[in-house]
Structure formats: structure tokens, C-alpha cells
C-alpha positions in Angstrom: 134.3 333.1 245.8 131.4 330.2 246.2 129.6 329.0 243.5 126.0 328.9 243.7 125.6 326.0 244.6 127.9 326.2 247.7 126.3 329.4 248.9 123.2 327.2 249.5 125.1 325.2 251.8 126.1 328.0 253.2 125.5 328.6 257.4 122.8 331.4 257.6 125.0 333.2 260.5 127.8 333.8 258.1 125.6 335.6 255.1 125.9 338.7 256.2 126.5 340.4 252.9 122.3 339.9 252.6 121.8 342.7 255.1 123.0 346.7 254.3 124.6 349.0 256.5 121.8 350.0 258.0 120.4 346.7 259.3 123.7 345.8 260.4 123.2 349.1 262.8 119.6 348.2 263.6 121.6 344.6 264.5 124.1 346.1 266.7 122.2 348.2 268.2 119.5 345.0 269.0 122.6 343.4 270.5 124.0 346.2 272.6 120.6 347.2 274.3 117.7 345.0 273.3 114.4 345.5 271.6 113.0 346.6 274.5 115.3 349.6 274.5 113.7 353.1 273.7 116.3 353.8 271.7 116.0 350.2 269.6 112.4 350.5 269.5 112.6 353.7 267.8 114.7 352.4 265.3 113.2 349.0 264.6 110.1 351.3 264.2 111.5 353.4 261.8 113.0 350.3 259.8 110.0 348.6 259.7 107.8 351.9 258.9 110.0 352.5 255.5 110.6 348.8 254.5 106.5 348.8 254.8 106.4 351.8 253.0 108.1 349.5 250.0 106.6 346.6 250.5 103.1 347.9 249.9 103.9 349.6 246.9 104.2 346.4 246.0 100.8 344.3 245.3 102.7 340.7 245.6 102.3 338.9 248.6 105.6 337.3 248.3 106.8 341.2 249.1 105.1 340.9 252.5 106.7 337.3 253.2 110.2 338.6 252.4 109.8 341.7 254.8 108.8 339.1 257.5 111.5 336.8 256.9 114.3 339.8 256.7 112.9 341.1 260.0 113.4 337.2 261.1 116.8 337.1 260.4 117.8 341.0 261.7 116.2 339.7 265.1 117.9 336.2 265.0 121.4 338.3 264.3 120.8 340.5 267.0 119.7 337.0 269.2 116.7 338.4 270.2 114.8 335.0 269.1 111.5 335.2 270.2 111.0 338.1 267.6 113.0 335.6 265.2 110.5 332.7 266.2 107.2 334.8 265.7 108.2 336.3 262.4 109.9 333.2 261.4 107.0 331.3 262.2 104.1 333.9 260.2 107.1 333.5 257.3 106.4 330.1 257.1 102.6 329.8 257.4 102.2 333.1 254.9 104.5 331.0 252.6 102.6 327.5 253.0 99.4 329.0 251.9 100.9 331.3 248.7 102.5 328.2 247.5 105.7 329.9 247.5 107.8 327.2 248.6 111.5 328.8 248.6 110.4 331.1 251.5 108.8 328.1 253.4 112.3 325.9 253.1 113.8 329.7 254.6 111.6 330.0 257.1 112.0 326.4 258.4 115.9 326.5 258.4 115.6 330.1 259.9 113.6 328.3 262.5 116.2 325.0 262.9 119.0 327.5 263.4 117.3 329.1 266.1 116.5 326.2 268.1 120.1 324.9 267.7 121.4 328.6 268.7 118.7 328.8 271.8 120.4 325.1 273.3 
């Protein structure tokens, strides 16, 4: 097993123990038809509707950033990257003005993989 430290170094595309079964589904799903499918829509809808549903339970705004950045990296699994980019993108301007600099650094590496992934 890694060590912390070599996690870090870790490529994001190979982490995929950070996402459950079910966004793994929502993933395949993503890749098999797109987001523009009904089908996908649906379920993107219904993931986002209950991780919402935890997030504002929640009265941290680093909640909010986290769901952004999680819906980042589903889409940027799935290759769909202009959801990637958007989200990626609100995750790092959301992050930049709550100070909370880990999810900035995300965000921004989120967003290098991407462009490196789009050619």
C-alpha cells in the first residue's frame, strides 16, 4: 500500500477508491450514453438532488465546494469535460475566496488533468 505521502503524488485518474459504487454507476453510465442522455440526466439529477440534500444540512461552505469538486471529477471520469471544466472552475473560485486552499490546489490540478486529457 502507499504511504501518504505517495498517494499525493498519486495520478488523479487512478484514485478511484474516492468514489462509491454508485458514482462509479452514475460514471459508467456518463460514458456509455452521455449527460445528455434521458436516462443519465435522471440519474445525475437524482445524485445531485441527495448529495445536496447532505450538503445543506451542512452550514460549512467547504461542504458546498467538495460537492462541486466531486461532481468535477465524476464528469471528468466519465470524459464529459466541459461539466468537469465548469464545476472545476466554480471549485476553484468558491475555494479562492473561503481561503480554503487544499480545494483550490484540487481544483487547479483537476483542471491541468483535463487540459492534458482534452489534447
Amino acid at each position: 500500500m502507499y504511504g501518504e505521502s505517495e498517494k499525493c503524488h498519486m495520478p488523479e485518474r487512478f484514485r478511484t477508491s474516492e468514489f462509491s459504487e454508485r458514482d462509479l454507476e452514475l460514471i459508467e453510465q456518463l460514458k456509455r450514453k452521455g449527460p445528455s442522455d434521458p436516462e443519465s440526466h435522471i440519474l445525475i439529477a437524482t445524485w445531485s438532488d441527495e448529495e445536496k440534500e447532505r450538503v445543506e444540512s451542512d452550514p460549512h461552505s467547504r461542504t458546498r465546494i467538495e460537492f462541486n469538486l466531486k461532481r468535477a471529477k465524476i464528469y471528468r471520469a466519465a470524459k464529459f469535460y466541459r461539466g468537469a471544466w465548469e464545476d472545476s472552475e466554480s471549485v476553484r473560485q468558491a475555494a479562492f475566496n473561503e481561503g480554503e486552499q487544499d480545494l483550490f490546489d484540487q481544483a487547479m490540478a483537476l483542471m491541468d488533468e483535463i487540459d492534458s486529457e482534452r489534447g
